[in-house]
C-alpha positions as CSV (number, residue, x, y, z in Angstrom):
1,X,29.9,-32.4,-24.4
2,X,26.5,-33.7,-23.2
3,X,24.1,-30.6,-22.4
4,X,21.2,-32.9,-21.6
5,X,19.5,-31.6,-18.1
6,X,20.0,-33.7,-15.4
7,X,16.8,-35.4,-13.3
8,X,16.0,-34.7,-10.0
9,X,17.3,-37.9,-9.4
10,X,20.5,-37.5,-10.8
11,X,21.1,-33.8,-9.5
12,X,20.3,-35.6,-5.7
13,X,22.9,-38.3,-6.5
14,X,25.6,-35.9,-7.4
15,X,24.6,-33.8,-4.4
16,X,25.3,-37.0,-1.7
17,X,28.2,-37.8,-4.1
18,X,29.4,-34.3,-3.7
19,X,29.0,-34.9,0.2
20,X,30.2,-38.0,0.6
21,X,33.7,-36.6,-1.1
22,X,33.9,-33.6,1.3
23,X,33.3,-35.6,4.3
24,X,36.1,-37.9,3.6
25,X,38.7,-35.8,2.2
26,X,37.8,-33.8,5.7
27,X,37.0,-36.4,8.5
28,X,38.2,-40.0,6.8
29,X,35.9,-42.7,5.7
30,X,35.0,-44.1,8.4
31,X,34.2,-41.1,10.8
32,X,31.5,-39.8,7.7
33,X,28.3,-40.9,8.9
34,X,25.5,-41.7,6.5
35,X,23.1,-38.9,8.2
36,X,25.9,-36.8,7.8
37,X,26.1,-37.3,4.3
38,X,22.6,-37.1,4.0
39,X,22.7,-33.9,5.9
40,X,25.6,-32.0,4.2
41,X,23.7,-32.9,1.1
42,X,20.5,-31.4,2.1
43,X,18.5,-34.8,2.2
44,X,16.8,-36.6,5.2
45,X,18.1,-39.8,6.0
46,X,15.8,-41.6,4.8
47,X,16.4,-39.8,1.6
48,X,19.9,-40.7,0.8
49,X,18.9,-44.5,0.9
50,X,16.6,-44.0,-2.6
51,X,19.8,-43.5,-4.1
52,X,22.4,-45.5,-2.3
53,X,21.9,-48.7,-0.4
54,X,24.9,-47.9,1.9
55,X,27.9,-46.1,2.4
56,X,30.4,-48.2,0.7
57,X,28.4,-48.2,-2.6
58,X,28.7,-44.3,-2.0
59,X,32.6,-44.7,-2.2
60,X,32.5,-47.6,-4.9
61,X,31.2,-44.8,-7.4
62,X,33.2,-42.0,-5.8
63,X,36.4,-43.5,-6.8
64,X,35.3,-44.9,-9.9
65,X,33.7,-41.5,-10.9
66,X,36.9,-39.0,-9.1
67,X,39.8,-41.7,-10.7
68,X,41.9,-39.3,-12.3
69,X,42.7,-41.3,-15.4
70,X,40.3,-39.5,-17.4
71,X,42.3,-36.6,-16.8
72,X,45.7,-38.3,-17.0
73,X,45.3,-40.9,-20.3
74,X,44.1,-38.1,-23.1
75,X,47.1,-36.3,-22.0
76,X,49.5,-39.3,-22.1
77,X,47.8,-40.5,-25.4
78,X,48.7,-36.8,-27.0
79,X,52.5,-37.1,-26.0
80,X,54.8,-36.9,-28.5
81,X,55.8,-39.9,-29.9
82,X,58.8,-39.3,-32.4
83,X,60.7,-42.4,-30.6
84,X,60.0,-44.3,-27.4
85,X,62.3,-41.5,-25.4
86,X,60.8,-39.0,-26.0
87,X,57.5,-40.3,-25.4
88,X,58.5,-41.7,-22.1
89,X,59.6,-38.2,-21.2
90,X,56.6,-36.2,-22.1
91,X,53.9,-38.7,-20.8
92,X,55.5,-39.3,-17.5
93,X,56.0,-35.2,-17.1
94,X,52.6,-35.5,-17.9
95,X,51.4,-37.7,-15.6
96,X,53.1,-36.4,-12.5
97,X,51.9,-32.5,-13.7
98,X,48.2,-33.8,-13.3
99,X,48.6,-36.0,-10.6
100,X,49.8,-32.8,-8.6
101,X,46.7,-31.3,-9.5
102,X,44.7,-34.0,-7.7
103,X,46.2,-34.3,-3.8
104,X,42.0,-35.1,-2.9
105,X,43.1,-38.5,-5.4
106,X,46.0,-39.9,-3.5
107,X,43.5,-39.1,-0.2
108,X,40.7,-41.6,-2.0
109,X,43.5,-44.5,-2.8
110,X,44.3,-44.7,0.7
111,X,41.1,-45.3,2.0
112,X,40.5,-48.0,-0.6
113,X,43.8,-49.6,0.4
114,X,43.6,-49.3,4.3
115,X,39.2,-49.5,4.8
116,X,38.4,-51.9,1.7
117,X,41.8,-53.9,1.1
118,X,41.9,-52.5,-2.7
119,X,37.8,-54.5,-3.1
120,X,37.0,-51.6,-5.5
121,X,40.0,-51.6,-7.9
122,X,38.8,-54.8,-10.2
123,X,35.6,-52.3,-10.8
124,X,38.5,-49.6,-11.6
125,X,40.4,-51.9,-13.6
126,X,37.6,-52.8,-15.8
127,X,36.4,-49.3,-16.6
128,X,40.1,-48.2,-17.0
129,X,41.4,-51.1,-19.2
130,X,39.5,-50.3,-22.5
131,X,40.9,-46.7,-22.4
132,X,44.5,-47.8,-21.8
133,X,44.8,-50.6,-24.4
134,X,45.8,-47.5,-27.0
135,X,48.6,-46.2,-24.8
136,X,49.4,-50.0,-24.4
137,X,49.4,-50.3,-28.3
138,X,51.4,-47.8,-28.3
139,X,54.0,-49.3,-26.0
140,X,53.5,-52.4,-28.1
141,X,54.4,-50.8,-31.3
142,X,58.0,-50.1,-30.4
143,X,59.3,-53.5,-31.4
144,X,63.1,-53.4,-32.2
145,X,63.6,-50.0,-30.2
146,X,62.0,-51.5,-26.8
147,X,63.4,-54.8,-24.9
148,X,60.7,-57.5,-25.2
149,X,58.7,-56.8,-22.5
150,X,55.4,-57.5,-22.6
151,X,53.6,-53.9,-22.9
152,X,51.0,-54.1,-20.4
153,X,54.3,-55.2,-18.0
154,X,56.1,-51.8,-19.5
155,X,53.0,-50.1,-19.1
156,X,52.5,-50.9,-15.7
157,X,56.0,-50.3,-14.5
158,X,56.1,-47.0,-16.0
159,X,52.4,-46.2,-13.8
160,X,54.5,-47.6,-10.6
161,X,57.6,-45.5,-11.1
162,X,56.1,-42.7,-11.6
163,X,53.4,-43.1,-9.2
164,X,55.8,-43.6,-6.5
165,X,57.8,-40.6,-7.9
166,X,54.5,-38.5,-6.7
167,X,54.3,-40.3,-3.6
168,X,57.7,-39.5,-2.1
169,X,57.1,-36.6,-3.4
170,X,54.3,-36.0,-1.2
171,X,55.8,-37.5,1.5
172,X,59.4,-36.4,1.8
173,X,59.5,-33.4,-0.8
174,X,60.2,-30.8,2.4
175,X,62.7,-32.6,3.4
176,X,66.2,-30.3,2.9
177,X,68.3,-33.2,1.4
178,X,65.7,-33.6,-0.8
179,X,65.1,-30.4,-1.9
180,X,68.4,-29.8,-2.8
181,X,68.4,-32.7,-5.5
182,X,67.1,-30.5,-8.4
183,X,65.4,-32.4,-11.3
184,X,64.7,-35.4,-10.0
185,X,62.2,-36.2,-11.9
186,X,64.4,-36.2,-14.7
187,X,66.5,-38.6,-12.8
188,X,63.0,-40.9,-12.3
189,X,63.0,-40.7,-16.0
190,X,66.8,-42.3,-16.7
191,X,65.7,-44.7,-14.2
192,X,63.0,-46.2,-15.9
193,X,64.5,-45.6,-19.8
194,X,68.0,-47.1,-19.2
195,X,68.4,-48.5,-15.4
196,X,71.0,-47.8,-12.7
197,X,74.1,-50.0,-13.9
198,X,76.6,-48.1,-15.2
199,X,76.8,-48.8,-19.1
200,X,80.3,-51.1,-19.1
201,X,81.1,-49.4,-22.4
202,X,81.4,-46.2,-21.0
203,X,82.2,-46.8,-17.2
């Protein structure tokens, strides 16, 4: 861990970063104001613009800096591994466990998809990629136990499974019929390992 003392400068930018993420989580992107921001973080107006030349590039380096995936890759990296199964099971419990940790995150993603059409995720992509080519390799290693899918196409249907478990989660988790299907998660988790055919062997 780096103990090096922050500048003034850096101290100020976490402070109108620090804003900036309250006022949206509270009010929505575009309702936050720049002298808002500049306000809740104890800066003039004039102040804020030293550090950022507008309020997108405030949001660019919110996202970037909030993503969860620093958070979310060690975690899937340290899975167990003993055979792709059991892997699959343990990273995407994982995932969804630290994912419902971070409600503020799913808040952030939505603003990037409805204000900024998704401008910000190449940025994302680009930070995130180099830290995900060893969960990727790991995918990759699999050969003879996995079908032969390309592992950044495994990879990335395992993110938008179990992403989308989180969201309906989120979304229609209250709901009574839902709440009475127990374990569905684990269901999420057949899904993805072996499909929703019947096997013909044992139908």
């Amino acid at each position: 861990m780096d103990d090096t003392p922050l500048t003034k400068g850096e101290r100020t930018r976490q402070a109108v970063m620090q804003a900036a993420y309250d006022l949206f989580l509270e009010h929505g992107y575009a309702a936050a104001s720049m002298r808002q921001i500049a306000e809740r973080a104890g800066l003039a107006l004039g102040g804020i613009y030293n550090h950022f030349p507008n309020k997108e590039a405030i949001f660019s380096e919110l996202i970037l800096d909030r993503h969860p995936y620093r958070q979310i890759l060690p975690i899937m990296l340290n899975a167990p591994a003993d055979d792709p199964e059991s892997f699959v099971r343990s990273a995407a419990q994982a995932m969804v466990a630290e994912l419902g940790k971070r409600p503020d995150f799913i808040k952030l993603m939505l603003i990037e998809i409805v204000e900024f059409n998704g401008r910000n995720m190449p940025k994302i992509m680009e930070s995130v990629l180099p830290e995900v080519l060893p969960l990727v390799q790991r995918f990759g290693q699999q050969k003879g136990l996995l079908r032969d899918i390309p592992p950044f196409i495994f990879f990335r249907a395992f993110l938008g499974l179990f992403f989308s478990y989180y969201i309906t989660e989120l979304l229609i988790g209250d709901t009574p019929i839902i709440q009475t299907q127990s374990h569905a998660l684990d269901h999420f988790i057949e899904i993805f390992l072996h499909g929703v055919l019947a096997n013909k062997e044992t139908a």
